[in-house]
VEXLUMZA-242454 format. One record per residue: residue in three letters; x, y, z of N, C-alpha, C in turn. Coordinates in nm, 3 decimals, decimal comma. Layout:
REM VEXLUMZA-242454
+---------+---------+---------+---------+---------+---------+---------+---------+---------+---------+
! residuo !    n_c1 !    n_c2 !    n_c3 !   ca_c1 !   ca_c2 !   ca_c3 !    c_c1 !    c_c2 !    c_c3 !
+---------+---------+---------+---------+---------+---------+---------+---------+---------+---------+
!     ALA !       X !       Y !       Z !       X !       Y !       Z !       X !       Y !       Z !
...
+---------+---------+---------+---------+---------+---------+---------+---------+---------+---------+
***
This chain:
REM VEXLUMZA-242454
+---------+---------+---------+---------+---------+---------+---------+---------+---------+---------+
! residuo !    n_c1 !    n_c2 !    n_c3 !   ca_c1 !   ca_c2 !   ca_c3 !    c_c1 !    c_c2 !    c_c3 !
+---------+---------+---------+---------+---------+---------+---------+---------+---------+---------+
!     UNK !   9,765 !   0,545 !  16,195 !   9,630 !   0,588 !  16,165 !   9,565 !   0,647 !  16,289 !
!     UNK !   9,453 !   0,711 !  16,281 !   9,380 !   0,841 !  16,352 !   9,317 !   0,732 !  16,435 !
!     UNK !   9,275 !   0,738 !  16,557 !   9,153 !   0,665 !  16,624 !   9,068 !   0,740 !  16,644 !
!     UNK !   9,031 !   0,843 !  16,599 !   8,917 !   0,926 !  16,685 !   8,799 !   0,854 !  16,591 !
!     UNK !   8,728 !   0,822 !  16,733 !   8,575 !   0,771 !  16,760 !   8,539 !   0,821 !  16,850 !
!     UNK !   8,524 !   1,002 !  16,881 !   8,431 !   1,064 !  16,999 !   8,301 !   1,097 !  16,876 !
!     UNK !   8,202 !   1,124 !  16,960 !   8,081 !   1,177 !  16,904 !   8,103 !   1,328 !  16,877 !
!     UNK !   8,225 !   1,413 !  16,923 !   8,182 !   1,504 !  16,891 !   8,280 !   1,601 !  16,825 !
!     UNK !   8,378 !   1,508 !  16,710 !   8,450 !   1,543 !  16,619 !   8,403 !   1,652 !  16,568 !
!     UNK !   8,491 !   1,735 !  16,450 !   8,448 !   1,817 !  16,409 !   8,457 !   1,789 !  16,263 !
!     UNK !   8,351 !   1,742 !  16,235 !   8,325 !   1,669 !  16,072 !   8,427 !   1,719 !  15,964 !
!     UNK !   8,449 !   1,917 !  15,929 !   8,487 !   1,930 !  15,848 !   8,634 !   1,961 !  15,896 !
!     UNK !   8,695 !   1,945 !  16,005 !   8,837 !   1,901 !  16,016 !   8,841 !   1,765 !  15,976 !
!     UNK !   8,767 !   1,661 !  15,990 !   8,819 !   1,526 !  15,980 !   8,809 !   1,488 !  15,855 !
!     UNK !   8,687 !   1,552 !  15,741 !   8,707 !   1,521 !  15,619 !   8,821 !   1,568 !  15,573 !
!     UNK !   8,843 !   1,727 !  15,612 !   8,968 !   1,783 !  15,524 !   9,083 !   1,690 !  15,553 !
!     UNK !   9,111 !   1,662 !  15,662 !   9,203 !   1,566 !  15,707 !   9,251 !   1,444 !  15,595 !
!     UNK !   9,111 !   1,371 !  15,627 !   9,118 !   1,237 !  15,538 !   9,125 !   1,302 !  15,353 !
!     UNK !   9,056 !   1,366 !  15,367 !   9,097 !   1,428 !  15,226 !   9,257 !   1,457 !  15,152 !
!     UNK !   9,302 !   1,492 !  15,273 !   9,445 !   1,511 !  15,219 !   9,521 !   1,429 !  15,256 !
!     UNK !   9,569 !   1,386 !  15,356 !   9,625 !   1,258 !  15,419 !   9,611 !   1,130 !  15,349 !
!     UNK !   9,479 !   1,089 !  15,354 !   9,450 !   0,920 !  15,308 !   9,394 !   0,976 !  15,150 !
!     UNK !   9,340 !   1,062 !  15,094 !   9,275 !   1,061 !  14,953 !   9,415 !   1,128 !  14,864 !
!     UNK !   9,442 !   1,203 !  14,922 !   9,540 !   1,249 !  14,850 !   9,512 !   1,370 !  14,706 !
!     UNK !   9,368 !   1,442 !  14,737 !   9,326 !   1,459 !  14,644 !   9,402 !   1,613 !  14,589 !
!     UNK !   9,449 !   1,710 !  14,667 !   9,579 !   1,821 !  14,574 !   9,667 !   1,724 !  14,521 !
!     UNK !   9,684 !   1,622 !  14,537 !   9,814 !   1,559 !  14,462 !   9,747 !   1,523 !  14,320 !
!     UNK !   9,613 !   1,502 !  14,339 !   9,540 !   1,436 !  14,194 !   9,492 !   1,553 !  14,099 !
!     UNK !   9,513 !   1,673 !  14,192 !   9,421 !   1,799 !  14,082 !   9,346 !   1,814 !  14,148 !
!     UNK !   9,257 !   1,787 !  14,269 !   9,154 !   1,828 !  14,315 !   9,166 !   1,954 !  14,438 !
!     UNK !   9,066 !   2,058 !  14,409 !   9,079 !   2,184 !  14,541 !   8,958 !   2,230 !  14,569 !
!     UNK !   8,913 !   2,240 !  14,717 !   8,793 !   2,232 !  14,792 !   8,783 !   2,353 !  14,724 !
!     UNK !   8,615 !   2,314 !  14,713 !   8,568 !   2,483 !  14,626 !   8,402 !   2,462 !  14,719 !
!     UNK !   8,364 !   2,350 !  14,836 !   8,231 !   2,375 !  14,887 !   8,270 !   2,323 !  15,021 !
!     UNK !   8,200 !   2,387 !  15,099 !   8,235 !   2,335 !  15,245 !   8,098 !   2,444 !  15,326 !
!     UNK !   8,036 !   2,317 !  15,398 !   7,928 !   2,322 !  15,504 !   7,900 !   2,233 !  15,556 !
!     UNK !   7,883 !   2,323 !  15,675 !   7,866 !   2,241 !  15,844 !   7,788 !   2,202 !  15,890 !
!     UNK !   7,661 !   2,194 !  15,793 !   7,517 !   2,139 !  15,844 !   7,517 !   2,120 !  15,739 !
!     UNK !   7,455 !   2,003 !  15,647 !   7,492 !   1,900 !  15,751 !   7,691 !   1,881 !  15,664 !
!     UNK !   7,726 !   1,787 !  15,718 !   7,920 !   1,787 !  15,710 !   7,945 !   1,771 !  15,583 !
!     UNK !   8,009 !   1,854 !  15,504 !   7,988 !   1,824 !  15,322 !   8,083 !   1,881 !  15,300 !
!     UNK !   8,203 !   1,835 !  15,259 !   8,330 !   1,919 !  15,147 !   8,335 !   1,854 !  15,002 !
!     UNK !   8,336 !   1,984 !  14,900 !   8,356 !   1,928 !  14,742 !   8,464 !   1,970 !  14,726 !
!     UNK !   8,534 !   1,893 !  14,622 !   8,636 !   1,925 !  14,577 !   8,641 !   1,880 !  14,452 !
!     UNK !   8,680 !   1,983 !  14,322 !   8,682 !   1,966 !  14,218 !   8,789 !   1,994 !  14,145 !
!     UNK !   8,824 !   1,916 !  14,057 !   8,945 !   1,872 !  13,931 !   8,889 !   1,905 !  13,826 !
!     UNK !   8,984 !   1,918 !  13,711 !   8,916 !   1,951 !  13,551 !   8,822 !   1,836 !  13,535 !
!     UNK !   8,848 !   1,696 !  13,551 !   8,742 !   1,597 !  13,564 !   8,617 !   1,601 !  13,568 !
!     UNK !   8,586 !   1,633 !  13,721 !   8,479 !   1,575 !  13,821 !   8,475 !   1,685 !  13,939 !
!     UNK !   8,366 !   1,627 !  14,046 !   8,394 !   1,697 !  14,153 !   8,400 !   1,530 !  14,216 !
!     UNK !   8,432 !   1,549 !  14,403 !   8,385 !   1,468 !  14,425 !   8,368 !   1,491 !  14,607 !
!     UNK !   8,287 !   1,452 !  14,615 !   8,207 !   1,500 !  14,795 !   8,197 !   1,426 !  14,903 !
!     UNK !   8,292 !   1,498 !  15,005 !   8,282 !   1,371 !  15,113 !   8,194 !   1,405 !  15,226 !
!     UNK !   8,044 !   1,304 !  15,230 !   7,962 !   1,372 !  15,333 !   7,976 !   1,338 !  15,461 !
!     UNK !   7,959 !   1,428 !  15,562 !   7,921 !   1,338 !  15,719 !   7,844 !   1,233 !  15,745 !
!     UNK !   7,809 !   1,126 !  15,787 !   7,730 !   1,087 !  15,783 !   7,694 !   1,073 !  15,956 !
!     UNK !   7,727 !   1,153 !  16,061 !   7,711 !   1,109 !  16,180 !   7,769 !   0,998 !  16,261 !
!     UNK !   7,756 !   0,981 !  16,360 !   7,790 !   0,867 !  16,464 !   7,701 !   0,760 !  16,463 !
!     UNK !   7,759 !   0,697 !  16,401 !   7,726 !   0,517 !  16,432 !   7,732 !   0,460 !  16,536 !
!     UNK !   7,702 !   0,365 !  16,587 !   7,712 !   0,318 !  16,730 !   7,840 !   0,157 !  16,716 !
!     UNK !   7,821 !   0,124 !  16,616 !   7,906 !   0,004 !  16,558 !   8,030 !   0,042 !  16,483 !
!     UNK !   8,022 !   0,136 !  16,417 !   8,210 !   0,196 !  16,317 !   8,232 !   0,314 !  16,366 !
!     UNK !   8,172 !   0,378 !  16,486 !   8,165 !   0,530 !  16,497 !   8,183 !   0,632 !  16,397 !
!     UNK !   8,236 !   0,752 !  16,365 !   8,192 !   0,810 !  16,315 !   8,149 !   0,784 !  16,156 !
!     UNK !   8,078 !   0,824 !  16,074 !   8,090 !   0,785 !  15,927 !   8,105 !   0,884 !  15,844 !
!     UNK !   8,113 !   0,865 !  15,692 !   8,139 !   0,925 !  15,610 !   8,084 !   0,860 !  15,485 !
!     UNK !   8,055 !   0,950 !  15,351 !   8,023 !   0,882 !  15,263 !   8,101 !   0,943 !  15,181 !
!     UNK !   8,115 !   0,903 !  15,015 !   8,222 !   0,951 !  14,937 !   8,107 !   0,944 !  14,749 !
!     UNK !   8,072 !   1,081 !  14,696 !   8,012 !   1,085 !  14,593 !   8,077 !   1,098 !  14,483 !
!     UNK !   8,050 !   1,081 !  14,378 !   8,097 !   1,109 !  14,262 !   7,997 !   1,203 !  14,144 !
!     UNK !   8,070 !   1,340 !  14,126 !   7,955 !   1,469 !  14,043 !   8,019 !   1,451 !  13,930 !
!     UNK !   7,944 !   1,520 !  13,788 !   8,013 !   1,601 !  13,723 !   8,039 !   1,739 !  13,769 !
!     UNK !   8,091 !   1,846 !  13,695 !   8,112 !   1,986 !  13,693 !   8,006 !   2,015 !  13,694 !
!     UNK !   7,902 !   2,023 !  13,659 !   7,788 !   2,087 !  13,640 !   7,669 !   2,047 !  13,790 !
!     UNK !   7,734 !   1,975 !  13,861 !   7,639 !   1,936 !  13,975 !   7,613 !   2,011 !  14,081 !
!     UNK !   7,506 !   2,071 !  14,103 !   7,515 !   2,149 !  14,263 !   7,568 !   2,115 !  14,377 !
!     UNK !   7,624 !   2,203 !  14,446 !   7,676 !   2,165 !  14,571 !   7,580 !   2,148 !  14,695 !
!     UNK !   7,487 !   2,220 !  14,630 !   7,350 !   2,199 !  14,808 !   7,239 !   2,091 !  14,744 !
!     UNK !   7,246 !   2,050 !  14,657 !   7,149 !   1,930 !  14,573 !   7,192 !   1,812 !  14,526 !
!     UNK !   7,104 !   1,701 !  14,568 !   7,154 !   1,610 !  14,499 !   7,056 !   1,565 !  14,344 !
!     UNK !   6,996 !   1,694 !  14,273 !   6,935 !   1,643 !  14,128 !   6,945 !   1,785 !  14,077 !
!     UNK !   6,892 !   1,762 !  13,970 !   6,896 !   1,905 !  13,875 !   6,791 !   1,891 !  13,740 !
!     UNK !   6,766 !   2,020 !  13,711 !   6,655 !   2,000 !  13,557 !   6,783 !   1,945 !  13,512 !
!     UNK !   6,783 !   1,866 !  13,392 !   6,904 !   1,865 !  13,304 !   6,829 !   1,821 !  13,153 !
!     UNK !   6,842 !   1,794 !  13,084 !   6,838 !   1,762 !  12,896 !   6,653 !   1,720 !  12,936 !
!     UNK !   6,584 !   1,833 !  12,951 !   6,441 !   1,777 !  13,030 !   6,362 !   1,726 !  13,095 !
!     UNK !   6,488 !   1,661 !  13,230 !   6,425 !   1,574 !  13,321 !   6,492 !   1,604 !  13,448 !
!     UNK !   6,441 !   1,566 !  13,541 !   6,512 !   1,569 !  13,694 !   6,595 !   1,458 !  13,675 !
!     UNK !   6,724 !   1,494 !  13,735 !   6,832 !   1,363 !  13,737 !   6,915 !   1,400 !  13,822 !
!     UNK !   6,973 !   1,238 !  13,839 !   7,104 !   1,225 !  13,992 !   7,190 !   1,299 !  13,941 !
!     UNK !   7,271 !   1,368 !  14,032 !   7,391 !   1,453 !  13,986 !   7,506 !   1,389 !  14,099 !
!     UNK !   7,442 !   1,333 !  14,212 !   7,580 !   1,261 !  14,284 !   7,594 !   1,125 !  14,247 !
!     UNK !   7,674 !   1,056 !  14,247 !   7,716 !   0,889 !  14,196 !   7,761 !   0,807 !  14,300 !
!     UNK !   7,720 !   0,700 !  14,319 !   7,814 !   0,583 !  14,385 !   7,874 !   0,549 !  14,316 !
!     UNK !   8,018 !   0,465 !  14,336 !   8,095 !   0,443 !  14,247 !   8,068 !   0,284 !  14,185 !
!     UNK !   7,994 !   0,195 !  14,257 !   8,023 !   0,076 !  14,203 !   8,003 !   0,040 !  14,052 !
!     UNK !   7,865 !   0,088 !  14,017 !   7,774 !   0,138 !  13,864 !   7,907 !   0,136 !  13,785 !
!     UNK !   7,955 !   0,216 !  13,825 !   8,034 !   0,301 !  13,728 !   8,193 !   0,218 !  13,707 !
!     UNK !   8,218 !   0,151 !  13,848 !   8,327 !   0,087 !  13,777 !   8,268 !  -0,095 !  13,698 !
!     UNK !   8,145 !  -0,081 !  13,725 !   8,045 !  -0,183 !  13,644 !   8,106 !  -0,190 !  13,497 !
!     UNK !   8,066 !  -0,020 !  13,436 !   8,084 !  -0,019 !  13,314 !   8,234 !   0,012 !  13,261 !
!     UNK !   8,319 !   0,074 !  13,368 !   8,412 !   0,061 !  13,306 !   8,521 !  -0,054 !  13,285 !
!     UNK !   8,440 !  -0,188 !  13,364 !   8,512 !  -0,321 !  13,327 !   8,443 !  -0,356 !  13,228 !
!     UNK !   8,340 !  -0,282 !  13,171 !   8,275 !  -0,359 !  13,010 !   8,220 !  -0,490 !  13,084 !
!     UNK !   8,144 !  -0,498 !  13,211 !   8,060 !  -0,577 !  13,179 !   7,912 !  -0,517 !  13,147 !
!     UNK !   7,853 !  -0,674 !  13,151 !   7,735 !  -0,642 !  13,033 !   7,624 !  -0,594 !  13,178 !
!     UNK !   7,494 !  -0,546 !  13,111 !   7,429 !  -0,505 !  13,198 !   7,360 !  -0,585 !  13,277 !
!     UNK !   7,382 !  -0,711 !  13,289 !   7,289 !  -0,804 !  13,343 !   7,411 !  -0,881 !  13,438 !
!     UNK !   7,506 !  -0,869 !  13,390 !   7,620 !  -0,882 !  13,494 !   7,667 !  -0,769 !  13,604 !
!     UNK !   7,598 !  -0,637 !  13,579 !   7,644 !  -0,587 !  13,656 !   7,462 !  -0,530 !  13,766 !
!     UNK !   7,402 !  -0,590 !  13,711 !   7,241 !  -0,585 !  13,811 !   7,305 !  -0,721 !  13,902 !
!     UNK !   7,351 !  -0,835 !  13,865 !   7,338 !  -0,958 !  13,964 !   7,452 !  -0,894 !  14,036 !
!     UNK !   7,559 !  -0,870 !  14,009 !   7,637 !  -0,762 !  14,091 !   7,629 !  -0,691 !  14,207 !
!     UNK !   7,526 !  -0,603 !  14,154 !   7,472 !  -0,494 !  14,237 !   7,556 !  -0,392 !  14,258 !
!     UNK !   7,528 !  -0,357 !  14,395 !   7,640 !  -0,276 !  14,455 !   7,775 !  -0,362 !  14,503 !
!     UNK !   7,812 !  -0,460 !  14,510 !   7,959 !  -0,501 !  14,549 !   8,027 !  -0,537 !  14,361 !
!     UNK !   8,131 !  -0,520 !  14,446 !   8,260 !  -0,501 !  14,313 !   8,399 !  -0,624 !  14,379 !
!     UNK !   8,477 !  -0,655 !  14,264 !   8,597 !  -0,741 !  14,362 !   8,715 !  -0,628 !  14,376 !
!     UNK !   8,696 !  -0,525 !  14,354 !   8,800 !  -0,446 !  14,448 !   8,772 !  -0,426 !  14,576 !
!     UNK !   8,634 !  -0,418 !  14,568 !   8,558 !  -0,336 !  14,735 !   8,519 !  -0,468 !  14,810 !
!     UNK !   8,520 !  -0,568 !  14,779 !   8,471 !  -0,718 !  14,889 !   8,602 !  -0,725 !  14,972 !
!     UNK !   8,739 !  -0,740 !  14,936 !   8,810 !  -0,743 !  15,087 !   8,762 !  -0,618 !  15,179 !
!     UNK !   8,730 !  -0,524 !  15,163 !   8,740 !  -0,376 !  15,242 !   8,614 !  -0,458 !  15,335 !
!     UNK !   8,510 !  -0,534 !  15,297 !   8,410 !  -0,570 !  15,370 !   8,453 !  -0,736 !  15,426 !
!     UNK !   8,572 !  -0,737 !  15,435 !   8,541 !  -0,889 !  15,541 !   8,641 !  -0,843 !  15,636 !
!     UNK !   8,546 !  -0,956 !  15,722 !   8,581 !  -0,897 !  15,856 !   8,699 !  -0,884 !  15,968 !
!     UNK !   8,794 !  -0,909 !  15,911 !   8,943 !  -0,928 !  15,927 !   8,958 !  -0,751 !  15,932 !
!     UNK !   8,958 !  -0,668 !  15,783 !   8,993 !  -0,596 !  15,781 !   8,888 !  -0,437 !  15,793 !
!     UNK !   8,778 !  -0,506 !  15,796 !   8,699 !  -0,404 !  15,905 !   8,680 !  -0,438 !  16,024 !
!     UNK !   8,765 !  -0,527 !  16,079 !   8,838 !  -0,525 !  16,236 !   8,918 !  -0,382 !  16,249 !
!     UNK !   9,042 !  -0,437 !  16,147 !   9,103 !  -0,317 !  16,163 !   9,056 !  -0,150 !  16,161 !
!     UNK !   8,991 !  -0,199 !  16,118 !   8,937 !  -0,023 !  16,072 !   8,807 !   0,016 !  16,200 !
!     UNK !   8,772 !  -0,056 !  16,333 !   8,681 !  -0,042 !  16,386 !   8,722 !   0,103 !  16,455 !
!     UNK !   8,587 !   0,171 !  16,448 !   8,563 !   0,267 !  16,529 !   8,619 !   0,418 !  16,418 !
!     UNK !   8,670 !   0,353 !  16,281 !   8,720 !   0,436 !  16,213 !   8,711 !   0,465 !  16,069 !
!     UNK !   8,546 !   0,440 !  16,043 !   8,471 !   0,419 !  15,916 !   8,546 !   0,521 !  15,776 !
!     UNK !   8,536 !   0,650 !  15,824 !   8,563 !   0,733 !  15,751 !   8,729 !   0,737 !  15,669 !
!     UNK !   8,793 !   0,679 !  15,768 !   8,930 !   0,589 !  15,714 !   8,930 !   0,522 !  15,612 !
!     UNK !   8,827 !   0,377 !  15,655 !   8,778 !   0,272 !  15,587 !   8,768 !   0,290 !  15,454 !
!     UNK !   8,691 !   0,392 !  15,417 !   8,645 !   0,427 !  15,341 !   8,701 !   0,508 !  15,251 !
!     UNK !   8,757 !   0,600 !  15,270 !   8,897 !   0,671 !  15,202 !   8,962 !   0,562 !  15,144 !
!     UNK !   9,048 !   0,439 !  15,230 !   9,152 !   0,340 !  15,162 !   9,059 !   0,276 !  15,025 !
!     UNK !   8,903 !   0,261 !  15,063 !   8,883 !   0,197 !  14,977 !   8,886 !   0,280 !  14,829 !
!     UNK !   8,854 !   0,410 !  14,815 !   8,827 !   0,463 !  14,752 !   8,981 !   0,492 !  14,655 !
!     UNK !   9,077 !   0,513 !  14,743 !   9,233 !   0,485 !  14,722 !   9,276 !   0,373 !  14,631 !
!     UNK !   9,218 !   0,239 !  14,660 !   9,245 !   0,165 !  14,634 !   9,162 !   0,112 !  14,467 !
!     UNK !   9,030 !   0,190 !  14,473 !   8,975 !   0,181 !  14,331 !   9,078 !   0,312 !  14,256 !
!     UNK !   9,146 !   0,404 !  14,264 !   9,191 !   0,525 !  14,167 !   9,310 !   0,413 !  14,157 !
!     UNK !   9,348 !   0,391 !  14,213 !   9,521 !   0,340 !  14,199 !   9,478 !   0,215 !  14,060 !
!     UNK !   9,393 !   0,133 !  14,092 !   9,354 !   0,061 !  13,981 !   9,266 !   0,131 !  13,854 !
!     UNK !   9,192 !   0,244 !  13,841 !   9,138 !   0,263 !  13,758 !   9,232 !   0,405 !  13,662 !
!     UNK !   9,293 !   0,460 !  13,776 !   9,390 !   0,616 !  13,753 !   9,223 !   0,721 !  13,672 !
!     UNK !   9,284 !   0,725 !  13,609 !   9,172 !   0,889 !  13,575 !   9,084 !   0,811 !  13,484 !
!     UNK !   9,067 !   0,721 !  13,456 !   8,924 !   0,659 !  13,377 !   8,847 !   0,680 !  13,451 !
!     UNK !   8,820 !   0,640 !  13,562 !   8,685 !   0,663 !  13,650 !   8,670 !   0,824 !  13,631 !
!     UNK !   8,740 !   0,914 !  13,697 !   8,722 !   1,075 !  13,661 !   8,692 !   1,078 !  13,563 !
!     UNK !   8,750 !   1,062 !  13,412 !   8,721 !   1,057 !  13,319 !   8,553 !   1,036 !  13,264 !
!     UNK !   8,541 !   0,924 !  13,330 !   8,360 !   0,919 !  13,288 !   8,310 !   1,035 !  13,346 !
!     UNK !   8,295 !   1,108 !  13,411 !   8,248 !   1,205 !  13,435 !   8,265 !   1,335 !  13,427 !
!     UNK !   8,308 !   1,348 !  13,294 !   8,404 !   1,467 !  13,227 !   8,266 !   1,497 !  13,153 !
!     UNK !   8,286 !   1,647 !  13,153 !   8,172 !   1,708 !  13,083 !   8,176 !   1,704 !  12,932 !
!     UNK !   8,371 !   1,724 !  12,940 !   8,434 !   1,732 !  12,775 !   8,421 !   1,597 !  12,740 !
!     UNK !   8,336 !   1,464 !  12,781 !   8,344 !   1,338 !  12,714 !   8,198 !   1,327 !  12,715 !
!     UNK !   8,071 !   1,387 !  12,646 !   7,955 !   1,362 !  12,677 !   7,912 !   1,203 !  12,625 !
!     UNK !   8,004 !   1,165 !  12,493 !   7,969 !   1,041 !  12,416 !   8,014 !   0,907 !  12,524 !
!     UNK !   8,117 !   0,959 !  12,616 !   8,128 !   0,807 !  12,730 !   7,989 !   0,823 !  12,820 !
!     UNK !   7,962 !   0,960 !  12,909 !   7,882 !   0,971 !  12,933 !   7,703 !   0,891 !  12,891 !
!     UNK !   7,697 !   0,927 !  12,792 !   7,606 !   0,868 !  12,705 !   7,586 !   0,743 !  12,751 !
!     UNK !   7,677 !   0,688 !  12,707 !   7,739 !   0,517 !  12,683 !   7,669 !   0,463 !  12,816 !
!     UNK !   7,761 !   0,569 !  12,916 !   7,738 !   0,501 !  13,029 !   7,565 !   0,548 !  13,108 !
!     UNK !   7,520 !   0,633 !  13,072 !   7,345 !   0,624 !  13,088 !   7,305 !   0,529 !  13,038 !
!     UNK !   7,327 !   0,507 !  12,917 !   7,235 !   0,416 !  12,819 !   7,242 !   0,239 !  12,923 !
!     UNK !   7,369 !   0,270 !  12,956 !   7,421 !   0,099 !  13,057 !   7,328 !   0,063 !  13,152 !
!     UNK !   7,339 !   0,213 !  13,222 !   7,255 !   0,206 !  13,340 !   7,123 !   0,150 !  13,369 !
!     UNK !   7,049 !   0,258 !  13,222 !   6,903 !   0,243 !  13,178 !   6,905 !   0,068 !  13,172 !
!     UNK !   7,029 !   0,034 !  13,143 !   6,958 !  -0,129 !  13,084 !   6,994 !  -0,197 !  13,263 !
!     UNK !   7,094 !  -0,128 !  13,311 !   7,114 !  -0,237 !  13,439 !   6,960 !  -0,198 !  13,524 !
!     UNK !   6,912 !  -0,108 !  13,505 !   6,750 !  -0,095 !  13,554 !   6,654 !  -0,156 !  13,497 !
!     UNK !   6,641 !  -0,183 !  13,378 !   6,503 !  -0,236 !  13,291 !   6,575 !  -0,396 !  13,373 !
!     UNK !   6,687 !  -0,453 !  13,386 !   6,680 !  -0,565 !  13,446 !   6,648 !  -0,589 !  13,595 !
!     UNK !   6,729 !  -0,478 !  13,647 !   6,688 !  -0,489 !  13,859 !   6,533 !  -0,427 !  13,863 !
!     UNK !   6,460 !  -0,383 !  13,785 !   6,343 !  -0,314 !  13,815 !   6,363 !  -0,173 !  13,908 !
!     UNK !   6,277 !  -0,108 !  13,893 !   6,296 !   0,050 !  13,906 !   6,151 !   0,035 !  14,058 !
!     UNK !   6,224 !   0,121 !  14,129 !   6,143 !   0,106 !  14,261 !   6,042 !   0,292 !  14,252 !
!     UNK !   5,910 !   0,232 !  14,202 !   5,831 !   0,362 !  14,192 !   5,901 !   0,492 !  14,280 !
!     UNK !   5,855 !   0,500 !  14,379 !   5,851 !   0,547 !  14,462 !   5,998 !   0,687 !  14,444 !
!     UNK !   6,104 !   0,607 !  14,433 !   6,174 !   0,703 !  14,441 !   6,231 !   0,782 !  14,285 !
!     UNK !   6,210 !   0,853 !  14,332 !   6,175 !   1,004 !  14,230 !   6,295 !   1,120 !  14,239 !
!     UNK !   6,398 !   1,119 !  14,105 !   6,404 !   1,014 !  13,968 !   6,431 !   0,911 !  14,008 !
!     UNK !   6,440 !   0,827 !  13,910 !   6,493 !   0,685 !  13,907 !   6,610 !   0,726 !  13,893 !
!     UNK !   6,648 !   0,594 !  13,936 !   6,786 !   0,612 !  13,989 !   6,903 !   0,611 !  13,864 !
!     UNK !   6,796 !   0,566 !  13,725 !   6,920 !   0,586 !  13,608 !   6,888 !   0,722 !  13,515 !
!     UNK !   6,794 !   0,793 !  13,608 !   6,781 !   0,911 !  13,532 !   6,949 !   0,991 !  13,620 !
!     UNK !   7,040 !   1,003 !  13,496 !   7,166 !   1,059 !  13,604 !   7,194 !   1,153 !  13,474 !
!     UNK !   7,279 !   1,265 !  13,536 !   7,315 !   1,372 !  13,458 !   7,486 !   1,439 !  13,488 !
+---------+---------+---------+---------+---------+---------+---------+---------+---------+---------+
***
């Protein structure tokens, strides 16, 4: 594995890197169709989905970072919302939500939840983000590796344009995992307005 932890990597060599190396994503169907350098952003999209790996800058504790989104087809590449079926809505995804619903739990199991999942809790103890110090963007790839290998194209799948009725399913989940965690005014949409 890579050690680079300088400050002054070059974001969209190191995503493409981890993109192909640790994600593996031409092997899955996926081919970069967005790439910009302010701020560090490559998409890459499959008949599926798209899915976007951002810069996130230098950390002082994991050095460099990275984040990893989940679009449909229809999502902008310089935005993260859109008008959609009459409302402003998320068009990028975290993944935990989503593999919430695709274990069929209920919505009140997956608010006490939250954001951690039991695929993604080893990636966070501290044994094995030892290993990974100084090399977040790694980290983070395996984990993401490690949810496809268990889910294969269901997760893509929810976010297929040609499946609007899972889609559905899975708003309607959301809406309820919010009417239980409460919806924080302020930020505008809510976070289960998603499209």
């Amino acid at each position: 594995m890579s050690t680079i932890d300088e400050r002054n990597v070059d974001p969209i060599k190191e995503m493409s890197r981890i993109a192909q190396s640790i994600l593996g994503l031409d092997s899955l169907g996926f081919k970069e169709s967005y790439r910009s350098a302010k701020p560090g952003k490559l998409i890459y999209d499959s008949e599926w989905c798209r899915i976007s790996l951002i810069w996130g800058g230098w950390d002082p504790l994991d050095g460099n970072s990275m984040h990893i989104r989940y679009g449909r087809l229809h999502a902008p590449s310089d935005k993260t919302t859109m008008f959609w079926n009459g409302e402003d809505s998320r068009c990028w995804h975290r993944v935990e939500h989503p593999l919430h619903f695709l274990d069929r739990r209920t919505p009140t199991e997956a608010a006490e939840l939250d954001y951690s999942h039991s695929l993604i809790t080893p990636f966070y103890e501290a044994e094995l983000r030892e290993n990974y110090r100084s090399r977040q963007p790694e980290w983070l790839a395996q984990m993401h590796v490690t949810i496809w290998q268990h889910y294969s194209k269901r997760l893509f799948e929810l976010f297929d344009l040609r499946r609007p009725d899972l889609w559905q399913q899975y708003r309607q989940f959301l809406k309820e995992v919010y009417d239980i965690e409460g919806r924080i005014p302020e930020i505008e949409p809510s976070l289960d307005k998603v499209c």
